[in-house]
Kinemage of the C-alpha trace (Angstrom):
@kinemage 1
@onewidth
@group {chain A} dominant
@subgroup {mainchain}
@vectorlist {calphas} color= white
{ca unk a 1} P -15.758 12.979 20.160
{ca unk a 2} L -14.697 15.842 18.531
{ca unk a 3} L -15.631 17.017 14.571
{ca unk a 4} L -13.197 16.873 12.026
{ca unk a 5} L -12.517 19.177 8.870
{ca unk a 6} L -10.865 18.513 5.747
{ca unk a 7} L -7.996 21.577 6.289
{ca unk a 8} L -7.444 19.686 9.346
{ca unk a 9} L -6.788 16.123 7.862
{ca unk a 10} L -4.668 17.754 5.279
{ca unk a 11} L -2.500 19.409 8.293
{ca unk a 12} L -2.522 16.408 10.324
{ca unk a 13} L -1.321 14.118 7.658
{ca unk a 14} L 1.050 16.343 6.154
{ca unk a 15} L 2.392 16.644 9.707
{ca unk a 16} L 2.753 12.784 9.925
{ca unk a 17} L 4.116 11.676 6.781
{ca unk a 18} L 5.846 15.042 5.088
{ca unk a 19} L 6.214 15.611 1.709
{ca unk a 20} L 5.523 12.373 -0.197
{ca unk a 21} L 7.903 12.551 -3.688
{ca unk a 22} L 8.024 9.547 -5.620
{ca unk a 23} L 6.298 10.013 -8.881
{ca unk a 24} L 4.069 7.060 -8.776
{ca unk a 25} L 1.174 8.893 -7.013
{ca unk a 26} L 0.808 11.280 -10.192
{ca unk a 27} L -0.573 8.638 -11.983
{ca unk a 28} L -2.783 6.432 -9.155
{ca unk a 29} L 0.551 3.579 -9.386
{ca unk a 30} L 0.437 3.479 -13.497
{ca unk a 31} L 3.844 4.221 -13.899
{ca unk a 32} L 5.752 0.822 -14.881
{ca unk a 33} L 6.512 2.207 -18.269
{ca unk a 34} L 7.077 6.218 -17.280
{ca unk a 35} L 9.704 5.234 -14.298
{ca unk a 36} L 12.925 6.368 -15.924
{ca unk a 37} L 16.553 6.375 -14.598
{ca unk a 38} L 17.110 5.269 -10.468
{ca unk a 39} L 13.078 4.964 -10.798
{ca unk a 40} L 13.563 2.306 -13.131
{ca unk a 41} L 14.967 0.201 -10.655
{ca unk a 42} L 12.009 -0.225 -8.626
{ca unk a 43} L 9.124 -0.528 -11.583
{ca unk a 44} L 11.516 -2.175 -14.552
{ca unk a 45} L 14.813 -2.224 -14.727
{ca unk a 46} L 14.342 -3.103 -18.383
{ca unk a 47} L 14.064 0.967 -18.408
{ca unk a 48} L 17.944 1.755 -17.455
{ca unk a 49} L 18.914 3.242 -20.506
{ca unk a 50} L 22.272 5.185 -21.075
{ca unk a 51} L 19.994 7.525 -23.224
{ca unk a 52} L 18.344 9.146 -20.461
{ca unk a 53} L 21.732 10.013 -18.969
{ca unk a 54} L 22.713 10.160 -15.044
{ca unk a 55} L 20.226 10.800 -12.487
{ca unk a 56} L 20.963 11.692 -8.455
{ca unk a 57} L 18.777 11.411 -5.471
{ca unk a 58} L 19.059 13.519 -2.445
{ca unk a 59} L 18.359 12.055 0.989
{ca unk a 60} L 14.529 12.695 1.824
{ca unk a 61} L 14.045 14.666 -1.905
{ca unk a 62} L 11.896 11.928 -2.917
{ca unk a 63} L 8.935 11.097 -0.210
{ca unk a 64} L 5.490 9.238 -0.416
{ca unk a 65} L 2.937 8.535 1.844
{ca unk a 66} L -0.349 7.378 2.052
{ca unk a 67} L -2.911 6.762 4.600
{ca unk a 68} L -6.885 5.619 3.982
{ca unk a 69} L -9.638 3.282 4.652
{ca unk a 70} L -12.561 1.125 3.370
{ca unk a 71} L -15.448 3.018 5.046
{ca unk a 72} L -15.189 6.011 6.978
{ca unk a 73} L -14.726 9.266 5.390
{ca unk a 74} L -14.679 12.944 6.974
{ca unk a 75} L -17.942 13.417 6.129
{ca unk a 76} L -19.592 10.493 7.662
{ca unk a 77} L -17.244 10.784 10.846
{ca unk a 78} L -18.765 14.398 11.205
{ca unk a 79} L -22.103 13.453 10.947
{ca unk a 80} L -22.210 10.185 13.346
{ca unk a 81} L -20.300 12.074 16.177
{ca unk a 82} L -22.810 14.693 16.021
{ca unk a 83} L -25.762 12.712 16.557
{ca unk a 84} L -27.364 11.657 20.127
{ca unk a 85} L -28.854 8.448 18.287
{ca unk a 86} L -28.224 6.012 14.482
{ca unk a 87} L -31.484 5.190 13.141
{ca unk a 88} L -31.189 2.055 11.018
{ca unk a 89} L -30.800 3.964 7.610
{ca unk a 90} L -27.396 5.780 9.571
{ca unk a 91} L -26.023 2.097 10.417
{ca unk a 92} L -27.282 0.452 7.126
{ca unk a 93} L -24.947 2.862 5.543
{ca unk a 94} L -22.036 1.920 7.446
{ca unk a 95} L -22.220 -1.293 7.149
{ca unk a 96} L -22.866 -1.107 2.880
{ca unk a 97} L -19.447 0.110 3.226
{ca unk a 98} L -17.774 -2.377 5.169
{ca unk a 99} L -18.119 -5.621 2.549
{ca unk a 100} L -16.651 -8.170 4.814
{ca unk a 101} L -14.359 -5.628 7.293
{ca unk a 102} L -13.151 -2.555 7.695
{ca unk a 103} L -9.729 -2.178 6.461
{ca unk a 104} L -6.801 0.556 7.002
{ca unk a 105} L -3.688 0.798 5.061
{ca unk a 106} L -0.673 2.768 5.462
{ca unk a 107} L 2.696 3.059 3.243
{ca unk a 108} L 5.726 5.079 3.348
{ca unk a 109} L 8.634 5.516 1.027
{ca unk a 110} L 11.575 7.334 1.078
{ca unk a 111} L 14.995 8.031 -0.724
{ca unk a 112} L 17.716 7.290 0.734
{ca unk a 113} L 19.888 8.202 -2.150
{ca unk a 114} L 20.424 7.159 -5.813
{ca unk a 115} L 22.215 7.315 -8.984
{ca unk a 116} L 22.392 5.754 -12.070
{ca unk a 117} L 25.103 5.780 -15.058
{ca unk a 118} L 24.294 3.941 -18.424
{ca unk a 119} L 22.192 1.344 -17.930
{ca unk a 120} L 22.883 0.337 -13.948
{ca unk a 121} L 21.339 2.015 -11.264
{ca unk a 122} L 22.466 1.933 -7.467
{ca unk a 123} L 19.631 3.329 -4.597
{ca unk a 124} L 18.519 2.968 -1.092
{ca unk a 125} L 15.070 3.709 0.186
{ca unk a 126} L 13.094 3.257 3.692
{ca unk a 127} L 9.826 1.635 3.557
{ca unk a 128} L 7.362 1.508 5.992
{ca unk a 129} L 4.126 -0.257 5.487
{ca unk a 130} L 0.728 -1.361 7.618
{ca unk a 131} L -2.743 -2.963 7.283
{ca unk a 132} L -5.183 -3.599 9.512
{ca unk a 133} L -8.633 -5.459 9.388
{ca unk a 134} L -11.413 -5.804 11.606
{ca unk a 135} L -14.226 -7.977 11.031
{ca unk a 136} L -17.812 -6.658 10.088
{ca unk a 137} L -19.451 -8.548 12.519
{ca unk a 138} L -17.473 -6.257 15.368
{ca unk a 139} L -19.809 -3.540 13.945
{ca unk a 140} L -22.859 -5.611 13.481
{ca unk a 141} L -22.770 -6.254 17.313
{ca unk a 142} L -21.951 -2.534 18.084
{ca unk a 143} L -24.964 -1.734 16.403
{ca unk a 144} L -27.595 -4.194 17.118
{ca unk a 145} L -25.873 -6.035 20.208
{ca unk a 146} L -26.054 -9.685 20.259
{ca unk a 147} L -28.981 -10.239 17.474
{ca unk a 148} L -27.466 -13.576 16.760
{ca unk a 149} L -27.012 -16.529 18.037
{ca unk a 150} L -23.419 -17.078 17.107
{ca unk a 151} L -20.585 -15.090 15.623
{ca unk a 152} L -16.933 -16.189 14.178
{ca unk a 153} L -13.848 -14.759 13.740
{ca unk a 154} L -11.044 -15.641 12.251
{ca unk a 155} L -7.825 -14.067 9.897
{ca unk a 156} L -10.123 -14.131 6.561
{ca unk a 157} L -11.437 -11.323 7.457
{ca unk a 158} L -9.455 -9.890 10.882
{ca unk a 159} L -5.739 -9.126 10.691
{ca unk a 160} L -2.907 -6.987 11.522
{ca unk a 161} L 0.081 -6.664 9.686
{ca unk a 162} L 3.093 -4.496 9.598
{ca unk a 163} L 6.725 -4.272 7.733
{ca unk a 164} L 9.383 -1.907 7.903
{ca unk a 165} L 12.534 -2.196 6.261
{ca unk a 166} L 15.679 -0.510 4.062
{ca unk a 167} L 16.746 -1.449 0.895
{ca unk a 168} L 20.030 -1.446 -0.536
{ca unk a 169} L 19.191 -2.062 -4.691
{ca unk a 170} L 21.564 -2.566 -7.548
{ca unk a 171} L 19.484 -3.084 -11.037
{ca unk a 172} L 20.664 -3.288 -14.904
{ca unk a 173} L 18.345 -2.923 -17.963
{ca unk a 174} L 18.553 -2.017 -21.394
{ca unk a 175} L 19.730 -5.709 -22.595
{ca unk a 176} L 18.143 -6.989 -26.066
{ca unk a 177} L 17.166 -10.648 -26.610
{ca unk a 178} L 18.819 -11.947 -28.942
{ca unk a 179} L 17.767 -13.936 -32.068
{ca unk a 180} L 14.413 -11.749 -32.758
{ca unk a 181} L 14.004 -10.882 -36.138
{ca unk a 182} L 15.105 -7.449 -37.433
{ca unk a 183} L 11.654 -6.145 -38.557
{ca unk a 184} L 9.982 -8.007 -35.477
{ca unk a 185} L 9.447 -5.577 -31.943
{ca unk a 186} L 12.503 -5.307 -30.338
{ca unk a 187} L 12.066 -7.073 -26.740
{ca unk a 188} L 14.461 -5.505 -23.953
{ca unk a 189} L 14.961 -7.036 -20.326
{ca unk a 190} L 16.510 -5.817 -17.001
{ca unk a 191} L 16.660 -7.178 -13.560
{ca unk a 192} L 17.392 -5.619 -9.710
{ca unk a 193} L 18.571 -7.101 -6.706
{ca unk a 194} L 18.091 -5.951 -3.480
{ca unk a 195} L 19.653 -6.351 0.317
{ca unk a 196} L 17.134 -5.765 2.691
{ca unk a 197} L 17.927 -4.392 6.070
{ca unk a 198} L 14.942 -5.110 8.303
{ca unk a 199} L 13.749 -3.053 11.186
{ca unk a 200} L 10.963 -4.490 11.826
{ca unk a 201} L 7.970 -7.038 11.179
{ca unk a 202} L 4.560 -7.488 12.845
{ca unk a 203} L 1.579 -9.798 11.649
{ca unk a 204} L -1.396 -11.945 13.390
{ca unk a 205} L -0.415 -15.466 12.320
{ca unk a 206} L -3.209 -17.283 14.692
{ca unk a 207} L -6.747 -15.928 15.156
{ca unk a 208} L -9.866 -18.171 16.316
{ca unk a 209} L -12.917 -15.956 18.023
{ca unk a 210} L -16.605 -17.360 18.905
{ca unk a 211} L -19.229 -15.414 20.537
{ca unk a 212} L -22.264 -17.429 21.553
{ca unk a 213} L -25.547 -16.054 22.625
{ca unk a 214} L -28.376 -17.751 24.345
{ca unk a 215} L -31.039 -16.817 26.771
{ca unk a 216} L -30.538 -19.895 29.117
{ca unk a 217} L -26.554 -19.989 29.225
{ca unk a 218} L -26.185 -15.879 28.276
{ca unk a 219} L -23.062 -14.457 26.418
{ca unk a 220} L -20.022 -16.429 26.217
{ca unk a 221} L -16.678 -15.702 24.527
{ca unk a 222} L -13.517 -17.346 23.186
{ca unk a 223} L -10.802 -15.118 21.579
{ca unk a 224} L -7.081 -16.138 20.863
{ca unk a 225} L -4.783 -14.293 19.098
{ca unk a 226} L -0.836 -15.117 18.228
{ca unk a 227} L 0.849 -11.987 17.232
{ca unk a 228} L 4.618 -12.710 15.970
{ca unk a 229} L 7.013 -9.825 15.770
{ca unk a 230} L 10.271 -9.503 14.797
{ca unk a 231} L 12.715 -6.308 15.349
{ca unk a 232} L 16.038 -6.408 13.314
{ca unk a 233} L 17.256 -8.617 10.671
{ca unk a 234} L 18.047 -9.244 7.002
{ca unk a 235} L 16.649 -10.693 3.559
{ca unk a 236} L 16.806 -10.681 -0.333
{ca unk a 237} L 14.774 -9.518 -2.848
{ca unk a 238} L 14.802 -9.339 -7.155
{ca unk a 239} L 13.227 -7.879 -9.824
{ca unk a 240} L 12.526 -9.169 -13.488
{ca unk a 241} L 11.540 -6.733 -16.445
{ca unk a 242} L 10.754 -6.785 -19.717
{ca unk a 243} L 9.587 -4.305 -22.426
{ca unk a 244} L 8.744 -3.755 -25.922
{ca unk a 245} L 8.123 -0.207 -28.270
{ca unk a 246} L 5.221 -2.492 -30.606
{ca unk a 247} L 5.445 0.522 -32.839
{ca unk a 248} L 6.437 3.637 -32.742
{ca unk a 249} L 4.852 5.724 -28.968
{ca unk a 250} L 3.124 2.272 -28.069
{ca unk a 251} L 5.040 0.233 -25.556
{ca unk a 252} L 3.931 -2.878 -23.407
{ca unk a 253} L 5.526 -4.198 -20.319
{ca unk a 254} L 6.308 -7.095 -17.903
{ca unk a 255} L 7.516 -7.145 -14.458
{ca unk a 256} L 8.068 -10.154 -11.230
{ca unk a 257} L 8.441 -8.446 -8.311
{ca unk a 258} L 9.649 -9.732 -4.596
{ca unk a 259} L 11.256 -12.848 -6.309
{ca unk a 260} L 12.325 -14.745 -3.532
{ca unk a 261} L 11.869 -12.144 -1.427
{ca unk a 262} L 11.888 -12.333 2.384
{ca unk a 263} L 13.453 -11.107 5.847
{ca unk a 264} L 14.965 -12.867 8.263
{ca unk a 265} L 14.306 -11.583 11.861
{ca unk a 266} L 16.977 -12.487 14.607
{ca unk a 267} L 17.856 -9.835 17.105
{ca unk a 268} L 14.473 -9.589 18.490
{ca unk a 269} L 11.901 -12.745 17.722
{ca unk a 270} L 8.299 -12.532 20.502
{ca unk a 271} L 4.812 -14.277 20.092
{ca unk a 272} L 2.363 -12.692 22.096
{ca unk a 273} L -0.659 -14.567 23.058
{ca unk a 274} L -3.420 -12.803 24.013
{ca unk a 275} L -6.520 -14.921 24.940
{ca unk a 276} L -9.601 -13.613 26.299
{ca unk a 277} L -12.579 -15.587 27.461
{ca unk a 278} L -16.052 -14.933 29.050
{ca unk a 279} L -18.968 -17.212 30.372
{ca unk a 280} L -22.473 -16.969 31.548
{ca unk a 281} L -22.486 -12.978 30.745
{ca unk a 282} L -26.197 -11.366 31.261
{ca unk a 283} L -26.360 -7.337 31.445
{ca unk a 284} L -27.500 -7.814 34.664
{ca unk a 285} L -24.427 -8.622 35.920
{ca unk a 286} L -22.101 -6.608 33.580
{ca unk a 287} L -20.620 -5.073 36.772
{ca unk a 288} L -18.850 -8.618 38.318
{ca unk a 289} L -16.092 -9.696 36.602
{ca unk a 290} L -16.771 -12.431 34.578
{ca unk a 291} L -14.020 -11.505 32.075
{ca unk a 292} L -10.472 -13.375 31.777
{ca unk a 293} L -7.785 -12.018 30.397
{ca unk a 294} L -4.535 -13.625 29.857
{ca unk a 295} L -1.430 -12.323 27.334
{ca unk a 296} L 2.018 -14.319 27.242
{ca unk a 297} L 4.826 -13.474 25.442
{ca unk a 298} L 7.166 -16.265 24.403
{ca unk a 299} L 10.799 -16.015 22.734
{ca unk a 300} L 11.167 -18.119 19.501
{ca unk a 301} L 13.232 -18.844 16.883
{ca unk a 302} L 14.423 -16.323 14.475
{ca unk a 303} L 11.725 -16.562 11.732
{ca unk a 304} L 11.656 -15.035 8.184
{ca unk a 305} L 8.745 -12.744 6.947
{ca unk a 306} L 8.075 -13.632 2.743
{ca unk a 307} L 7.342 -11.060 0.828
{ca unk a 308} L 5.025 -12.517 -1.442
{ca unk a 309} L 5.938 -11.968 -5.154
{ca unk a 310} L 3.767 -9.481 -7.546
{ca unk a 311} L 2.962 -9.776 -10.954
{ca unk a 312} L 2.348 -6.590 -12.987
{ca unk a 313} L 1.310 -5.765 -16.791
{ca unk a 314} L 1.211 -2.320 -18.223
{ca unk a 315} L 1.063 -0.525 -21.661
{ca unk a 316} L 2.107 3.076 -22.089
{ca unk a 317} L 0.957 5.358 -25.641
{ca unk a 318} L 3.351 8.728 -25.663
{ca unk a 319} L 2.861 11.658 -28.514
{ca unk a 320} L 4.865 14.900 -28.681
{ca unk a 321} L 1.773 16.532 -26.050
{ca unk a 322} L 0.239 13.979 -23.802
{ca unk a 323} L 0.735 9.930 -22.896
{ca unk a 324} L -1.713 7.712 -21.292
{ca unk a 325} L -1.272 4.355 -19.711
{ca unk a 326} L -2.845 1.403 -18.247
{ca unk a 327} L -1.136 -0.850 -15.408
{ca unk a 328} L -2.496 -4.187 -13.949
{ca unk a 329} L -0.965 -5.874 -10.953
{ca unk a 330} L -2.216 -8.870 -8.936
{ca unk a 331} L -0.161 -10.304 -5.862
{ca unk a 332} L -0.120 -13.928 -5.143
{ca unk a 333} L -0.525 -13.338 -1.160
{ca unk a 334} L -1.688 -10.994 0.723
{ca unk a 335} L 0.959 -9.207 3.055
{ca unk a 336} L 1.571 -5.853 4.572
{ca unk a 337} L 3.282 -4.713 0.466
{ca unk a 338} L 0.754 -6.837 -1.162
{ca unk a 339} L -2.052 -8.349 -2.246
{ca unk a 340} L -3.725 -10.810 -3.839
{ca unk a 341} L -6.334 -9.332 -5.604
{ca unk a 342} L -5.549 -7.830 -8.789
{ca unk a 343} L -5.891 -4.192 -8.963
{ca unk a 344} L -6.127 -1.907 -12.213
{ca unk a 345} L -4.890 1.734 -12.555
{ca unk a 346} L -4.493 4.852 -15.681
{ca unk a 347} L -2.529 7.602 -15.561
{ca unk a 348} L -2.145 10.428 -18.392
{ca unk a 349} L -0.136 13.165 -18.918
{ca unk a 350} L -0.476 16.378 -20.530
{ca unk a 351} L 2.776 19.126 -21.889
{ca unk a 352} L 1.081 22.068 -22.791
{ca unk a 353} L 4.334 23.042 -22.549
{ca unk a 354} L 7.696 21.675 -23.039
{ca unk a 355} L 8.922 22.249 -19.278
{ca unk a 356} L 5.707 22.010 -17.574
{ca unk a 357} L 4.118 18.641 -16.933
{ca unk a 358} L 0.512 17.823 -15.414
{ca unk a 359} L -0.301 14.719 -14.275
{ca unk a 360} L -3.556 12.925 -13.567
{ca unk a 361} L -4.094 9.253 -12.795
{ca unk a 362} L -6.997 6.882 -11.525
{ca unk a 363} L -7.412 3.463 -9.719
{ca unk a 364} L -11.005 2.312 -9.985
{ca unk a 365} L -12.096 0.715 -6.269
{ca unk a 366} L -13.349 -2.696 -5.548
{ca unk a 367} L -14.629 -4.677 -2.422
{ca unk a 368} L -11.077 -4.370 -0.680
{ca unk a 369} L -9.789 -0.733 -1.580
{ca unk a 370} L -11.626 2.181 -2.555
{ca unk a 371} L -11.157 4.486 -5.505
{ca unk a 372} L -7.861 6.847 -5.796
{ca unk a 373} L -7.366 9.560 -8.056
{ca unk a 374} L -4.205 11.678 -9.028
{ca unk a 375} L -3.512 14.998 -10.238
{ca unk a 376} L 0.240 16.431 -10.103
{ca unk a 377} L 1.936 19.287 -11.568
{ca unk a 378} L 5.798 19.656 -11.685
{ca unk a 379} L 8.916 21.690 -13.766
{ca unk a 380} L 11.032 19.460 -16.021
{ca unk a 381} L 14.466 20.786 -17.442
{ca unk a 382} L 17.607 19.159 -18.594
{ca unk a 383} L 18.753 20.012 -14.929
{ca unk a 384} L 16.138 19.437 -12.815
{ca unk a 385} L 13.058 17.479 -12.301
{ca unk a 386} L 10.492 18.694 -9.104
{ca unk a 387} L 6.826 17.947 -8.903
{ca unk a 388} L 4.204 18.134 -6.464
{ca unk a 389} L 0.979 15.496 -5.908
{ca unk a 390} L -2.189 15.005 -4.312
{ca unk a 391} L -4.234 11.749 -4.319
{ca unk a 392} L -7.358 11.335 -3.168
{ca unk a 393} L -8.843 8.017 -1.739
{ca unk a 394} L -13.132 7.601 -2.503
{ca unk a 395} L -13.546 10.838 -4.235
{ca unk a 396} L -12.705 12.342 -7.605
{ca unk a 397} L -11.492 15.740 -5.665
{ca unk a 398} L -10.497 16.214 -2.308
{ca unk a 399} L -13.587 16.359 -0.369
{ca unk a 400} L -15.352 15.465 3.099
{ca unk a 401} L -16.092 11.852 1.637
{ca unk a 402} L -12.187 11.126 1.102
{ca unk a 403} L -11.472 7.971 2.793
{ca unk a 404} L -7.579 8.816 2.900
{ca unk a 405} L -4.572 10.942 0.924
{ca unk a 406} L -1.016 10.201 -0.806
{ca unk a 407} L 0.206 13.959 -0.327
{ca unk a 408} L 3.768 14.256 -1.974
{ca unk a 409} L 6.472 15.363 -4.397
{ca unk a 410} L 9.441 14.316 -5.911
{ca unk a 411} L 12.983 15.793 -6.990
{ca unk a 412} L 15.560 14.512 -8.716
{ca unk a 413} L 18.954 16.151 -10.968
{ca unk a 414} L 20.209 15.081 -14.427
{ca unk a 415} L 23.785 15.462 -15.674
């Protein structure tokens, strides 16, 4: 196994994903209150405002892409491959980092095209997204064999999921409730609706494993896995927004995302089966075949895929030289866009001058994703808007212990 650097990650990943753009990963995903214009009608379309003009996307101007893990980072990979032998301190530190699996996430976005006039919006992106999860005891066994006497699996903690799809989005904001009192906040609300063209859909909906260990019997194993996929079809989605200036640079915000969302799959529909099954296995006879091996694939029914909704809160303070913000969002179901553990994020901006914006943001890890932070710079004009990201997965800076990168940009025109 070869050693890996950090200029060669950056390559590599640049060379996979290209220039990420959307303006999210300035701010580590605290940008409810910041997206402005066709933006807007992805984060709150309470934000359309005829105030802020008429905005224009290019195909591919606006690009973002992130890959990263739980566990592994350059730093560790170098290390391991390098050794002949893991003393226990080397695979006590692995497995600190696992929790209860190690997990891998991948998301891509990318304009389509866009524009917005007064307070409607019309836009089409591509989205590609991926997790994967493999169970901690996988790696207990790597490292210390079969130390005990049984071992389960199952999808709590094992999974596979994948979604690709295009959206076709129409959103309108910048409507007042009525009835509030005059010297009360002003409330305003928006909404989106998107058509989903789906390319394609992948996720483990069946998983039972058992590996047994005992010195009269030996190893035996069970493992059966159902993998549906689905390759072409179509769904809805909405969005609900809502936002309030409390007082004057202090604003608070409200969004339901995925509302009824889902995907219908019908050109293509396939479980595969894949079971796998072992008895009365002793290293001394590792070299007979003892294992069984069967996979079936089996046309269904055209399915749908739900895209689970998402809940997010945010408050945003601006001043003539810097804004700072605060976003909260916490999915009721876990899915290849979401999950549902809630997840907390700031981002802050700084104008030391008028046309020159720098960004920074941070996402403070838990048990199931690890730290991110931001830092952007970009040129804004009454003409043009271009900026270019980094974000950094594990690590304040981007360093051998990065666990993954969002590498991107964004441009957009005003008229």
């Amino acid at each position: 196994m070869k050693r890996i650097s950090i200029v060669i990650l950056l390559l590599v990943i640049g060379n996979l994903w290209g220039i990420s753009t959307a303006k999210s990963v300035f701010y580590a995903d605290s940008y409810m209150l910041r997206a402005e214009g066709i933006e807007a009608n992805y984060w709150n379309p309470a934000k359309l405002s005829s105030e802020t003009g008429v905005d224009l996307w290019f195909p591919f101007a606006n690009f973002t892409a992130s890959l990263s893990n739980n566990a592994l980072d350059i730093d560790t990979y170098n290390y391991f491959v390098s050794q002949d032998s893991l003393s226990a301190a080397d695979k006590q530190h692995i497995l600190r980092n696992l929790q209860t699996s190690l997990r891998g996430e991948m998301n891509t976005h990318i304009s389509l095209f866009g524009m917005n006039f007064g307070n409607q919006a019309f836009s089409s992106t591509l989205n590609l997204s991926g997790k994967t999860a493999i169970s901690k005891n996988v790696t207990d066994m790597i490292f210390y064999g079969l130390a005990e006497e049984e071992y389960k699996f199952g999808l709590n903690d094992t999974n596979l999921s994948g979604l690709g799809y295009i959206d076709f989005t129409f959103g309108m904001g910048d409507i007042d409730i009525p009835y509030i009192p005059e010297n009360w906040p002003q409330i305003k609300v928006g909404a989106s609706a998107s058509l989903l063209a789906g390319l394609f859909g992948t996720d483990i909906i069946q998983y039972d494993g058992i590996i047994r260990n005992t010195l009269s019997e030996g190893a035996s194993m069970q493992q059966d896995v159902v993998l549906r996929t689905g390759v072409g079809g179509g769904g809805l989605k909405a969005m609900f927004g809502m936002y309030s200036e409390i007082f004057d640079g202090f604003e608070a915000g409200l969004t339901v995302d995925n509302i009824v969302g889902f995907i219908n799959w019908r050109v293509m529909t396939v479980d595969h089966t894949v079971s796998v099954t072992a008895d009365e296995l002793y290293a001394a006879n590792l070299d007979e075949d003892y294992l069984t091996v069967e996979i079936e694939q089996e046309k269904i029914k055209p399915f749908s895929t739900k895209i689970p909704t998402d809940l997010r809160l945010a408050l945003l303070y601006k001043t003539k030289y810097a804004t700072v913000s605060t976003d909260w969002v916490h999915g009721l179901k876990t899915s290849a866009v979401t999950d549902k553990w809630g997840r907390i994020s700031f981002g802050a901006s700084l104008l030391p001058f008028e046309f020159l914006p720098i960004s920074f943001g941070i996402a403070p890890g838990n048990s199931k994703s690890p730290l991110k932070t931001s830092y952007g710079i970009g040129v804004s004009s009454e003409s043009v808007d271009f900026g270019v990201a980094l974000q950094t997965y594990n690590s304040l800076f981007p360093n051998k212990k990065t666990r993954g990168l969002t590498y991107g940009g964004h441009l957009s025109f005003h008229f």
